[in-house]
C-alpha distance (Angstrom), angle and dihedral (degrees) to the residues before:
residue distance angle dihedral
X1 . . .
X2 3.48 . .
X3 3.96 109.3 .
X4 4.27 120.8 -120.3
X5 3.54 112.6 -117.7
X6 3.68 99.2 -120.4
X7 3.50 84.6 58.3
X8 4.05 95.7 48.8
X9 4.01 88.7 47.0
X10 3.83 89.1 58.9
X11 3.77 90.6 47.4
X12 3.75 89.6 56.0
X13 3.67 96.2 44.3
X14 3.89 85.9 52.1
X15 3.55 92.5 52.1
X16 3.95 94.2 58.7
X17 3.60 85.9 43.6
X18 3.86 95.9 51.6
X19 4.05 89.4 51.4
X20 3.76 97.5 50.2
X21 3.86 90.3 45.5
X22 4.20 89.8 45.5
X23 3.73 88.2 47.4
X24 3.91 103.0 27.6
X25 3.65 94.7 -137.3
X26 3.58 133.5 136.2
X27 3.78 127.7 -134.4
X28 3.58 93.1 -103.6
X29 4.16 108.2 19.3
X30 3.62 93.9 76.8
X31 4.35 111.5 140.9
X32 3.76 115.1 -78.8
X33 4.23 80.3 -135.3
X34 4.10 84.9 67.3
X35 4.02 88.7 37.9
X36 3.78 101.9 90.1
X37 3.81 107.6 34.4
X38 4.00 92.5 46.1
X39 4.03 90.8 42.8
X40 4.22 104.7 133.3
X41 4.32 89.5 22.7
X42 3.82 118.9 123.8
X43 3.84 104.9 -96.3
X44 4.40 87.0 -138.9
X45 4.24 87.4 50.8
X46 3.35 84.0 57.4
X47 3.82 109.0 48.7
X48 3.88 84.6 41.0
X49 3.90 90.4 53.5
X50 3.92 102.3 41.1
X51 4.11 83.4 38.5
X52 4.22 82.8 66.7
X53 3.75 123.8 97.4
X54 4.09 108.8 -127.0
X55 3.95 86.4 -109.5
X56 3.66 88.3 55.7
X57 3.93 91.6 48.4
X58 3.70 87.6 49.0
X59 3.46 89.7 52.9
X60 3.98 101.9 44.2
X61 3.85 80.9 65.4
X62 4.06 101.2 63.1
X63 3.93 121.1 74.9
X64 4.01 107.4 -161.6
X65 3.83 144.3 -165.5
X66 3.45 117.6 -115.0
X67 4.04 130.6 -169.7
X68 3.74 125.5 -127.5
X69 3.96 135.4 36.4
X70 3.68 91.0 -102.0
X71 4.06 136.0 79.7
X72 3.43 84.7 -152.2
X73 4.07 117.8 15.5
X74 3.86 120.9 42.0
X75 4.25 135.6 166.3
X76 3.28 117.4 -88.9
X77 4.04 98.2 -108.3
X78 3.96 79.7 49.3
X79 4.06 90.8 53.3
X80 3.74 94.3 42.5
X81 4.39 84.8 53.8
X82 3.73 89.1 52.8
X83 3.79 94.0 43.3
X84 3.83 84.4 52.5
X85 3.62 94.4 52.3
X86 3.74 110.7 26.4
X87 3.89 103.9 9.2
X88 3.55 94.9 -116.1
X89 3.53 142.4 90.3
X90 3.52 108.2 -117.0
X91 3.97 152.1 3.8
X92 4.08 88.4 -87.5
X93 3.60 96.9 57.9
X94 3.54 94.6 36.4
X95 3.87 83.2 66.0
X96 3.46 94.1 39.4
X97 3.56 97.9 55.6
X98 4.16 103.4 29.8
X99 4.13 97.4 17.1
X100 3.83 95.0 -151.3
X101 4.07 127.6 -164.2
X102 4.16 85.9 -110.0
X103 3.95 153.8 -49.9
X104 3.99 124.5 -115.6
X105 3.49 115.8 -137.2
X106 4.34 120.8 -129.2
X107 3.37 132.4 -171.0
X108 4.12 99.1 -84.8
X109 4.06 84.8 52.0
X110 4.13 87.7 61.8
X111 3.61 129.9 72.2
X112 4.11 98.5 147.9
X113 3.70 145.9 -40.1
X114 3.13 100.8 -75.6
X115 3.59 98.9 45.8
X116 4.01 91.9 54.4
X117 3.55 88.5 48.7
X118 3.98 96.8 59.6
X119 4.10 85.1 34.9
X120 4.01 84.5 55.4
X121 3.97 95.4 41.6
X122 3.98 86.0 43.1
X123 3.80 94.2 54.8
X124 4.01 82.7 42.6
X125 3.47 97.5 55.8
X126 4.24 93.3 44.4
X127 4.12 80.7 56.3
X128 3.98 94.7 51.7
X129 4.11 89.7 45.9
X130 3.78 79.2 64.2
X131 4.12 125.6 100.3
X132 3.13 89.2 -115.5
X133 3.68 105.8 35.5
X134 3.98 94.2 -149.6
X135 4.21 106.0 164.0
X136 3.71 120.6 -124.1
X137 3.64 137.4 -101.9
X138 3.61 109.4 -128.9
X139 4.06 116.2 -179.6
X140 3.46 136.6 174.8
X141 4.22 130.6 -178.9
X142 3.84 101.4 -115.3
X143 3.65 100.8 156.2
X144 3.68 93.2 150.6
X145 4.42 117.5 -118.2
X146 3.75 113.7 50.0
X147 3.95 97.0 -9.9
X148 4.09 100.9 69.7
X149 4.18 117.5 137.9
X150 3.83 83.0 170.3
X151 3.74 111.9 58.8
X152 4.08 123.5 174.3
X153 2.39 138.2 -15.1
X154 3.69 76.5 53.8
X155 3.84 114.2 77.5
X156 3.52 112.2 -99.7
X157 3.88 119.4 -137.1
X158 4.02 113.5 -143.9
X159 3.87 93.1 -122.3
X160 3.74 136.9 -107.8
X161 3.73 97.2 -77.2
X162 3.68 94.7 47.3
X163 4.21 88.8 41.6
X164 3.13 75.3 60.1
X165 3.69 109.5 57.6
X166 3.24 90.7 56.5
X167 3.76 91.3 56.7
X168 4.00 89.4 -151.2
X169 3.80 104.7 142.0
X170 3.74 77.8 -170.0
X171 3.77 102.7 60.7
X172 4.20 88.3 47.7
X173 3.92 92.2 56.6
X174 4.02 89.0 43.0
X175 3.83 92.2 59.3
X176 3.28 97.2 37.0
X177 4.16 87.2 53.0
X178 3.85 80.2 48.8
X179 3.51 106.6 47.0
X180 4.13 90.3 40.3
X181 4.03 83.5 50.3
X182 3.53 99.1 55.1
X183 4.02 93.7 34.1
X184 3.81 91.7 53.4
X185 3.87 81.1 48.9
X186 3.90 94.8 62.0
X187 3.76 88.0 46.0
X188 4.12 97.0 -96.5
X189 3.83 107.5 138.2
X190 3.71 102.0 175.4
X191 3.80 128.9 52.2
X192 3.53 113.8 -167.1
X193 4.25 91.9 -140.2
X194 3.08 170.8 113.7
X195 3.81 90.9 82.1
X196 4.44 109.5 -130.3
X197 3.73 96.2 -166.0
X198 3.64 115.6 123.5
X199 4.25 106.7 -134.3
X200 3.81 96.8 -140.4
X201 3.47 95.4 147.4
X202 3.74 125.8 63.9
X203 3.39 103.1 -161.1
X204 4.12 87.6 52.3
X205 4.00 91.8 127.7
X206 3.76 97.1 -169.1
X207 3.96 110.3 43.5
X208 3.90 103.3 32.2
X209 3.89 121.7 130.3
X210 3.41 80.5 1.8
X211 3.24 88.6 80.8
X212 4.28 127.0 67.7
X213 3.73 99.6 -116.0
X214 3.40 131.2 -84.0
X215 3.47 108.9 -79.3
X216 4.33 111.6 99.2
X217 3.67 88.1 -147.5
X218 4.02 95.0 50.2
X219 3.74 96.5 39.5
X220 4.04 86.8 47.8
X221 3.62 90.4 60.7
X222 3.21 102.1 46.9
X223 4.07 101.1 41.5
X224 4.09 80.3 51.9
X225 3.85 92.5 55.7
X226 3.71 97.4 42.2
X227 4.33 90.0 53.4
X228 3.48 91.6 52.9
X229 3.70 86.9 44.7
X230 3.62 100.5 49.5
X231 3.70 91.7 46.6
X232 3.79 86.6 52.1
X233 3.72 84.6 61.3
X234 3.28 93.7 54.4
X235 3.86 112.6 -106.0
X236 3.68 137.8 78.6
X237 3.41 131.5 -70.7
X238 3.16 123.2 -144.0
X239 4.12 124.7 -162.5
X240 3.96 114.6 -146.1
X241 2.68 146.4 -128.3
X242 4.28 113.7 8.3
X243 3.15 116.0 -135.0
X244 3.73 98.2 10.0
X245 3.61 140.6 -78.2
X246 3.90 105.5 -170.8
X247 4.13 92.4 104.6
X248 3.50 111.2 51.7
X249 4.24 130.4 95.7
X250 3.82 90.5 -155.5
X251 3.91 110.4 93.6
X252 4.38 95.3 -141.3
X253 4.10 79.8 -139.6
X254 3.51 90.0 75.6
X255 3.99 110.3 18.7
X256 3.58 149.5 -7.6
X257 3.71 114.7 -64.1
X258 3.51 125.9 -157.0
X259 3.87 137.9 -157.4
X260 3.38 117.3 -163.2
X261 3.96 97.5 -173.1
X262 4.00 114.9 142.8
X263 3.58 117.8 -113.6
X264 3.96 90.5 -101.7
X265 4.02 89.9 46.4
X266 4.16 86.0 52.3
X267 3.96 83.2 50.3
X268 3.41 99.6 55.1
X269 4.01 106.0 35.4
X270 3.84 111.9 19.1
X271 4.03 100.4 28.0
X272 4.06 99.7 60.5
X273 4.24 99.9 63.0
X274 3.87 87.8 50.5
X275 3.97 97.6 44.5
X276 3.91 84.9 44.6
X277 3.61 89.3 52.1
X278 3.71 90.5 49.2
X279 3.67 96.1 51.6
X280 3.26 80.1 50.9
X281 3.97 96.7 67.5
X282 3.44 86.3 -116.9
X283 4.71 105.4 -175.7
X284 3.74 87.0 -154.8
X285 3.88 147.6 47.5
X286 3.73 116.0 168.8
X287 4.15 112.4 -153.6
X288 3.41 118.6 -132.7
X289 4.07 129.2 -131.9
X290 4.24 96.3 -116.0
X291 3.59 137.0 117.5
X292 3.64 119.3 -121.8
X293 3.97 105.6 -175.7
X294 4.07 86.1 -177.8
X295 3.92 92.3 57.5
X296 3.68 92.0 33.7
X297 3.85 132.5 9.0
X298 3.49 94.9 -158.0
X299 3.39 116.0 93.5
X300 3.59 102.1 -116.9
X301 3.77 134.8 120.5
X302 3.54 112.7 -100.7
X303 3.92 89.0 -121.1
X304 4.06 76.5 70.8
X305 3.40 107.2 34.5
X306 3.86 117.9 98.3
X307 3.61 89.8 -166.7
X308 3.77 91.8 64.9
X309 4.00 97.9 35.9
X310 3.70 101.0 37.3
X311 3.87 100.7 14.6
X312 3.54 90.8 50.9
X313 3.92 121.3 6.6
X314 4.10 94.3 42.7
X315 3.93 106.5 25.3
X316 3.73 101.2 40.7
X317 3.66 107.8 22.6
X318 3.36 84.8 38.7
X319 4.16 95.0 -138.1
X320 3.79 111.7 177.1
X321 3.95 96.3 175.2
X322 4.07 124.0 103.0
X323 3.73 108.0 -76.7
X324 4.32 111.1 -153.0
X325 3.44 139.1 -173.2
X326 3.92 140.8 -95.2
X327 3.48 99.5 -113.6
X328 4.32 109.6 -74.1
X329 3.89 92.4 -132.1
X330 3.65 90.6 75.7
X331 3.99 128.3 100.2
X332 3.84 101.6 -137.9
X333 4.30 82.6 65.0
X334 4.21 96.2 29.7
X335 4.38 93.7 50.0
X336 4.04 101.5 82.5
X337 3.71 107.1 24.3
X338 3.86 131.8 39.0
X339 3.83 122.4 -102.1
X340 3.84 96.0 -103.6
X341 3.90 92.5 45.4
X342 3.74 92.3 51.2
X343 4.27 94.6 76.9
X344 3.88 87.5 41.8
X345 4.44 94.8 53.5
X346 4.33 78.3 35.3
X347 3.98 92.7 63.4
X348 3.99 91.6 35.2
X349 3.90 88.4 57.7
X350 4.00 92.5 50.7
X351 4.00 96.5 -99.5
X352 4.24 105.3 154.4
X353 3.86 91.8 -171.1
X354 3.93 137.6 52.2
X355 3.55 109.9 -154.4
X356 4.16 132.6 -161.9
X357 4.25 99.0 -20.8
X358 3.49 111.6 -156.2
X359 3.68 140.2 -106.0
X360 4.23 109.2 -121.3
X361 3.86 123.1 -116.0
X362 4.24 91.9 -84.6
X363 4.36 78.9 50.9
X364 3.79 88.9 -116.2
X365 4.18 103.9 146.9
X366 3.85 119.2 -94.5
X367 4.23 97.6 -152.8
X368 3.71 99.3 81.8
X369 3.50 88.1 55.0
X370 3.70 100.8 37.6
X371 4.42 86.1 47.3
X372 3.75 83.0 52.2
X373 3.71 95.6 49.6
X374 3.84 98.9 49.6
X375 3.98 93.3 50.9
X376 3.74 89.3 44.6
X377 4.00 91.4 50.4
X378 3.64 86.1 49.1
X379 4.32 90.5 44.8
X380 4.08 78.4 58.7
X381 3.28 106.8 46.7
X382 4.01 98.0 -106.7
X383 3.47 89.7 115.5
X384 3.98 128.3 24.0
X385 3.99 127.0 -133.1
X386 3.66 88.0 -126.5
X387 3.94 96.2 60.4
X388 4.13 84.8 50.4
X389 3.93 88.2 51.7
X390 4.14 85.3 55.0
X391 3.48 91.9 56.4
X392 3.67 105.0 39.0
X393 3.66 92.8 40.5
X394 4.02 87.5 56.8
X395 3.71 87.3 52.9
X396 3.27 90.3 50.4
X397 3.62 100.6 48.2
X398 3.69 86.5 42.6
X399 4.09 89.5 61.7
X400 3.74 87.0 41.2
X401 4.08 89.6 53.3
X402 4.38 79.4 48.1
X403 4.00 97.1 58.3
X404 3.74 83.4 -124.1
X405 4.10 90.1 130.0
X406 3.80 89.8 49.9
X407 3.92 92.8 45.6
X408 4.37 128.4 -20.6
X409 3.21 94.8 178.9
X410 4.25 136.5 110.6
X411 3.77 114.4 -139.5
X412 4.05 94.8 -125.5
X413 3.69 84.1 -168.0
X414 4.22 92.4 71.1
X415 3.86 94.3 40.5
X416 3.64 92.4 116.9
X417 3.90 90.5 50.1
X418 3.40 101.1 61.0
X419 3.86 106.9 30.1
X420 3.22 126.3 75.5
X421 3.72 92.5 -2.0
X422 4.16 111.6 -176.8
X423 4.30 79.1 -128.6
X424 3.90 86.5 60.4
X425 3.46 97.2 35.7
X426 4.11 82.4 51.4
X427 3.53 84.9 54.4
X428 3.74 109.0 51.5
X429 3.43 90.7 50.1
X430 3.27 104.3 46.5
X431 3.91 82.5 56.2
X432 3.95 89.6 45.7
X433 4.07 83.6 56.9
X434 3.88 87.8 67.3
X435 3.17 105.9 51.0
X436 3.83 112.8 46.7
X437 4.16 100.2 110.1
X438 3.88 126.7 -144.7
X439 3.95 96.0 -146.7
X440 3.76 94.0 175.6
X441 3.64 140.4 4.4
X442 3.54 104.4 172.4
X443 4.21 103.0 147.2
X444 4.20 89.4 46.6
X445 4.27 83.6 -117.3
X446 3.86 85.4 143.7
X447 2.68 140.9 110.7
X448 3.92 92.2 32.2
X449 3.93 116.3 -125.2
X450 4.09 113.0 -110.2
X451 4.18 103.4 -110.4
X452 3.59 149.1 77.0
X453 4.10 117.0 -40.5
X454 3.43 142.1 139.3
X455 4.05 122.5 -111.4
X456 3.57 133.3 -172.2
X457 4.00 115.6 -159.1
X458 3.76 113.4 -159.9
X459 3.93 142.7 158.5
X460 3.65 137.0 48.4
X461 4.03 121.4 26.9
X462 3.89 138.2 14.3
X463 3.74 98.8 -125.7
X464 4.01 97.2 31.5
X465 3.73 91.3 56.1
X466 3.68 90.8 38.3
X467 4.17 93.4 58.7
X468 3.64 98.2 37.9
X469 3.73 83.0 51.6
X470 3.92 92.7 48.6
X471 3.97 88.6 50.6
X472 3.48 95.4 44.5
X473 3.93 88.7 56.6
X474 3.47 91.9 42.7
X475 3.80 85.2 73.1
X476 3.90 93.8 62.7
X477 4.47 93.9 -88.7
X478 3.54 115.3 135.9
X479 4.38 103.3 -125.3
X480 3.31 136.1 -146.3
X481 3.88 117.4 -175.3
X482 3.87 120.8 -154.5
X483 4.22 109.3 170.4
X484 3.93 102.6 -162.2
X485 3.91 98.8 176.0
X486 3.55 133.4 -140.2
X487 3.77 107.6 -52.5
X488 4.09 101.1 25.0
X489 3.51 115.1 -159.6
X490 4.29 126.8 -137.7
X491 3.66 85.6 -90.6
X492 3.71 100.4 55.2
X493 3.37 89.2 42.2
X494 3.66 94.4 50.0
X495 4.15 86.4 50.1
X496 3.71 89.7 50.8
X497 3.50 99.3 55.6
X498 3.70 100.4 41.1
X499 4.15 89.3 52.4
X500 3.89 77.3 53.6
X501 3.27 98.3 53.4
X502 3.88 99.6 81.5
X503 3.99 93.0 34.9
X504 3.94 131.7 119.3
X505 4.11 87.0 -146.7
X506 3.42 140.6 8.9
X507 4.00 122.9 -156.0
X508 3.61 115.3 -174.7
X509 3.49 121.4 -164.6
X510 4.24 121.9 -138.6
X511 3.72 134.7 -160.0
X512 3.49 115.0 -172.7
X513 3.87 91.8 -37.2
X514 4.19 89.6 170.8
X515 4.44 83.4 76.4
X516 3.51 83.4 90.6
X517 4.16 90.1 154.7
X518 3.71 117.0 114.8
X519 3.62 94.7 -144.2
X520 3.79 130.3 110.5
X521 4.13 115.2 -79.4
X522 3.69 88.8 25.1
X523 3.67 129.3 93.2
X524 4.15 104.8 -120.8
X525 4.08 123.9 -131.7
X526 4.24 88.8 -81.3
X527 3.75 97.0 109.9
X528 3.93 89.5 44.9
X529 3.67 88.7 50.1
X530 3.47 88.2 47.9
X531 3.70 104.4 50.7
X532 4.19 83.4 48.4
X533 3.79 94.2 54.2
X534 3.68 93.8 44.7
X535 3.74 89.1 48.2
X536 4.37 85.8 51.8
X537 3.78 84.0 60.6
X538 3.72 89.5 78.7
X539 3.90 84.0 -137.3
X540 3.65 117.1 131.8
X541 3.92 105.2 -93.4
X542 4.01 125.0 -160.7
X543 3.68 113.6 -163.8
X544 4.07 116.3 -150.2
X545 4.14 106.6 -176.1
X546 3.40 96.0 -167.8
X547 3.51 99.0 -173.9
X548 4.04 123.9 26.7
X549 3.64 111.7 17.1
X550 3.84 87.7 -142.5
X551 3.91 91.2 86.9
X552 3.88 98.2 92.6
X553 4.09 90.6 62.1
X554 4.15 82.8 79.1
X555 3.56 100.2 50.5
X556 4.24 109.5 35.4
X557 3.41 92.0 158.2
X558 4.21 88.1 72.5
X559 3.47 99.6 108.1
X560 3.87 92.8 -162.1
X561 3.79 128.0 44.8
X562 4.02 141.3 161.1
X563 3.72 131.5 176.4
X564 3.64 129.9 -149.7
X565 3.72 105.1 174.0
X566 3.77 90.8 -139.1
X567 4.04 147.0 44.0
X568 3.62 94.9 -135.4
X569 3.80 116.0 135.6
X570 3.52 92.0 -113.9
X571 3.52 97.2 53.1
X572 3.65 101.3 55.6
X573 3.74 85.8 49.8
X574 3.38 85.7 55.5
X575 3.94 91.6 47.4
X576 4.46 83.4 43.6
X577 3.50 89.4 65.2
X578 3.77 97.8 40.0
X579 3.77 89.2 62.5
X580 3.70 97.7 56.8
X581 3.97 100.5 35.1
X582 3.79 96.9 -103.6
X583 3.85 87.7 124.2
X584 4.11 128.4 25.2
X585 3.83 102.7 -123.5
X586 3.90 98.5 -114.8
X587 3.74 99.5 174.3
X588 3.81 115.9 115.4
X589 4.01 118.0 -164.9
X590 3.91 120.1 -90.8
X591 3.53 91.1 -159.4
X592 3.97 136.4 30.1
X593 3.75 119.8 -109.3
X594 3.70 112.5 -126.4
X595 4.20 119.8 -144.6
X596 4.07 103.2 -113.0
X597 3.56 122.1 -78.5
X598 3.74 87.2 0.4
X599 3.96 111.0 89.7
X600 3.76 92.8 176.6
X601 3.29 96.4 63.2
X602 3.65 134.7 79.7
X603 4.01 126.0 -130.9
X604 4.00 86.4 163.3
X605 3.42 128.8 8.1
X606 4.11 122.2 -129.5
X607 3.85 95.6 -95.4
X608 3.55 99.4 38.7
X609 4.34 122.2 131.5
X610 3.49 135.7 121.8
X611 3.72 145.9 -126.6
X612 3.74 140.9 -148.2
C-alpha cells in the first residue's frame, strides 16, 4: 500500500537520525582527516555510508535476480531457485538477511502493473525495516522493440532501430518520457537503456535493432534524446554497452566476443554515442563483456579491464556517474577468471555496480561467495575501504539524485492512470506510423487495392502472424493464417506454399532470416527457403522482416519487401496500413543492407525507403 507522506517524512528524518546515532557524529564535527577528500559530498550520504558495516558496503554494490512475483510469497519451484541462490525463500528475506544495493526484474518476475508495483513497494518496505533504512534499486531492461519485461498493458515503444527510422529525435525522447513514467509508476527506478552501440555488423546476433543504426552521428542523437527522456520520466538511464558492442559475431551470452577495431576506428564509430551520452549527464553506463585488444592488449573483458574503465571511461572522458555490469551469469565475463575473482578484477577496473551473479554448474548461487570474496580482498589489502566508499557513495548519491530517500515507493492506487494511458498509447503509435520502411517495391503490389481478396499470412511467430492477419482482414481480405516458426522445415514449407497456391496475396513474415547456419542457437536457412518457394508460386508475395532489416539480402528475387524493426502490435499496424496506402511509409534505413556474403558491398544504402 502506498505509504502517506507524513509518514514517509518521518521515515527520512529517522534515517538521518539513525546514522548520526550509529556513527556519533554531528552534522558539522566530522574529522578534519575526512575533510578534504569528501569536500562538495552530502553531509547525510555520508553518515549513512560510514554508519555501514564493510559487509553491508559490499553488499550495497550487487544488484540480484530474484524468483517469484512477490517480496514476500513465491511458488514453490520459485522458493527452491532462491534457496539455491540466496538461501532464502524470497526477495524480503533476501534483503533481510544480505541487504543488497537492488534486484532487476525479468520477464518470470512480471505478471502486470499492479503486481510489480506491490512487488516494488514490497522489496521497498523489506529495505526501510533495515538499520539503516537505505531504499532499493530496482531495474528492469525496457528498451522498447524486442527487449520488453513489461508488456501491455504497458505502452510499448517501437524500438531503437525503428525510433530510428523515423529519424524523429522527438518521438525517441517521448517514449522514453513514457516508458520511464509508467516504469517509475510500478516502482522500477532504473532502466538499463538507451542502448549506445553502433550496429555495424549485420550478422551481430546479440545487439541488432536493438541498436540505433549505424551511423555515430545518428545513434548520438538519438541515445542523447532518449537520456534526457528517461530521466524526464523519472528513472535512470542507463547507456550500454561501454566500449561498444555493435561489431562483433559472438553473442557475450554465450562466449567471448572480440572487436578488433583500431584505436582510430573505435574513435570514429563506437566512441561518439557514449561521449554524447555523457554530455548528456547521463547517471549510468553499463560495461559490456568484449575484448578490445586496441584499448587494452590484455585479454580481458572490458567489464575487467582498468585500462578501458579507468584509463578511458573515468580519466579521459572524465565520467563521474555509477558504472555497472553486464549481467555476471554470462560467458563472455565467466571464460578467463573464476566466478569469485570476477567482482574483485570488476572493482580494480573502476566498475561501481555488480550486476546478476551467477548460479555454479550444480545451480547452487554464486553471491554469498562473491560478497565474501570482495570483503575478504578488502580484509587483505587487495582492495581498500576507501575505493568501496567511491562506489557505494555513487550509488547512494545516485538514489539520492532518484527521490528514492524522500519516497521509493509506487502509488498502486494510480496504476491505471499512468499505464497504458490511451494518450501514450496515442503516442507510440503515432511514432510506430513513421517508421515502418518500404525497402523495395519492385512488382508495383503496393499499395494494395481497397476490395475483396484472399490472403494467406505465413512465417515467423504465432501472435505476429496472427495480428497482421487480423488487420489485413479488417480491410475486407479473406485470411488464412499458417505460423511456420523460426527454422521451418520441407514440410511446413511444402504446407505454406500449397495454402498459397489458390491465394490473391501472400505476406510472409521474417525473423532474422540472414541466420542462415544450421547450427544450434542460430536460426537455419528455413525462412530463406521459405520466402524462395513462396516466391516460385508465382503468387504475389509481401515480405514483412519484422526484426533486422538485413533479411531481404537472402532472397533478391522478393519483389516486395518492408521492414518494421519490431513485432510490437503497433508496428504491424503500422506495417497494415502501409500495405494498403492508409499511411505513406516514412521510415528511412538506419543501417545499409549489405549484398550476401559480400559485406563491402551495398544492396541498400543506410538512408534508403520509399514512398507512394
Amino acid at each position: 500500500m502506498h505509504r502517506p507522506r507524513k509518514r514517509r517524512r518521518r521515515w527520512v528524518a529517522g534515517l538521518a537520525a539513525g546514522a548520526l546515532a550509529v556513527t556519533g557524529l554531528g552534522a558539522v564535527d566530522a574529522s578534519a582527516a575526512q575533510a578534504a577528500p569528501d569536500a562538495g559530498k552530502d553531509p547525510r550520504l555520508l553518515r549513512i555510508l560510514r554508519s555501514m558495516p564493510l559487509r553491508d558496503k559490499v553488499a550495497q554494490l550487487f544488484v540480484l535476480q530474484v524468483y517469484g512475483k512477490s517480496a514476500t510469497t513465491a511458488e514453490p519451484a520459485d522458493v527452491a531457485a532462491n534457496r539455491r541462490l540466496y538461501g532464502v525463500d524470497n526477495a524480503a528475506q533476501v534483503v533481510a538477511r544480505y541487504h543488497p544495493g537492488g534486484f532487476i526484474y525479468y520477464g518470470d518476475n512480471v505478471a502486470g502493473p499492479k503486481q510489480l508495483a506491490a512487488f516494488s513497494n514490497g522489496i521497498q518496505r523489506a529495505a526501510a525495516a533495515q538499520p539503516l533504512r537505505v531504499p532499493a534499486t530496482i531495474a528492469i531492461d525496457q528498451e522498447g522493440g524486442i527487449v520488453a519485461r513489461v508488456q501491455p498493458p504497458a505502452t510499448q515503444s517501437p524500438g531503437s532501430m525503428a525510433l530510428a527510422a523515423g529519424r524523429r529525435t522527438g518521438d525517441a525522447r517521448a517514449l522514453a518520457r513514457i516508458t520511464g513514467t509508467e516504469l517509475r509508476a510500478i516502482g522500477v527506478n532504473q532502466d538499463y537503456a538507451p542502448d549506445a552501440d553502433v550496429n555495424v555488423n549485420p550478422a551481430n546476433p546479440v545487439i541488432g535493432v536493438r541498436s540505433f543504426g549505424s551511423d555515430p552521428g545518428l545513434v548520438s542523437d538519438m541515445v542523447t534524446a532518449q537520456v534526457g527522456g528517461y530521466r524526464d520520466g523519472g528513472v535512470t538511464p542507463t547507456a550500454k554497452h561501454f566500449p561498444g558492442h555493435g561489431d562483433t559475431t559472438t553473442d557475450s551470452h554465450t562466449g567471448v566476443p572480440r572487436i578488433d577495431h583500431t584505436r582510430a576506428e573505435w574513435e570514429r564509430l563506437d566512441l561518439p554515442p557514449f561521449r554524447a551520452a555523457i554530455r548528456q549527464r547521463v547517471d549510468s553506463i553499463m560495461t559490456a563483456h568484449i575484448v578490445v585488444p586496441s584499448l587494452d592488449p590484455s585479454g580481458d573483458p572490458a567489464t575487467l579491464s582498468r585500462p578501458i574503465l579507468t584509463g578511458i571511461l573515468r580519466d579521459r572522458l572524465h565520467y563521474r556517474g555509477v558504472v555497472v555490469t553486464d549481467a555476471l551469469d554470462m560467458q563472455g565475463v565467466r571464460d578467463k577468471y573464476g566466478d569469485e575473482n570476477i567482482p574483485v578484477l570488476a572493482l580494480k577496473a573502476g566498475v561501481d555496480v555488480l550486476l546478476k551473479p551467477p548460479a555454479d554448474a550444480q545451480g547452487t548461487g554464486v553471491f554469498p561467495r562473491q560478497l565474501a570474496a570482495v570483503v575478504n580482498a578488502v580484509k587483505a589489502g587487495e582492495l581498500t575501504e576507501k575505493r568501496i566508499d567511491e562506489s557505494v557513495y555513487r550509488i547512494l548519491e545516485l538514489k539520492q539524485r532518484r527521490g528514492l530517500f524522500r519516497d521509493p515507493y509506487a502509488d498502486e492506487s494510480k496504476i491505471d492512470q499512468v499505464v497504458g494511458t490511451p494518450a501514450h498509447l496515442a503516442a507510440a503509435q503515432r511514432a510506430a506510423d513513421r517508421t515502418t520502411t518500404l525497402v523495395k517495391n519492385g512488382a508495383g503490389i503496393l499499395p494494395l487495392r481497397p476490395g475483396a481478396r484472399k490472403a494467406l499470412v505465413t512465417g515467423w511467430g504465432v501472435s505476429t502472424t496472427a495480428t497482421l492477419g487480423t488487420e489485413i482482414a479488417r480491410r475486407g481480405a479473406t485470411t488464412t493464417i499458417r505460423q511456420t516458426g523460426l527454422s521451418p522445415g520441407q514440410a511446413q514449407i511444402d504446407e505454406a506454399v500449397a495454402a498459397a497456391r489458390d491465394q490473391d496475396l501472400v505476406v510472409a513474415v521474417t525473423n532474422r532470416a540472414w541466420d542462415v547456419k544450421d547450427e544450434p542457437n542460430h536460426n537455419g536457412p528455413g525462412q530463406m527457403n521459405l520466402v524462395k518457394a513462396l516466391v516460385a508460386t508465382g503468387r504475389p508475395v509481401v515480405v514483412v522482416a519484422v526484426r533486422d532489416p538485413y533479411d531481404i539480402a537472402w532472397f533478391p528475387e522478393a519483389t516486395t519487401y518492408v521492414a518494421t524493426y519490431s513485432y510490437t502490435a503497433e508496428a504491424l499496424r503500422s506495417a497494415a496500413k502501409v500495405l494498403f496506402g492508409e499511411l505513406d511509409p516514412r521510415g528511412r534505413l538506419p543501417v545499409a543492407i549489405p549484398v550476401r556474403d559480400q559485406p563491402g558491398a551495398v544492396l541498400y544504402p543506410f538512408g534508403h525507403g520509399l514512398s507512394y
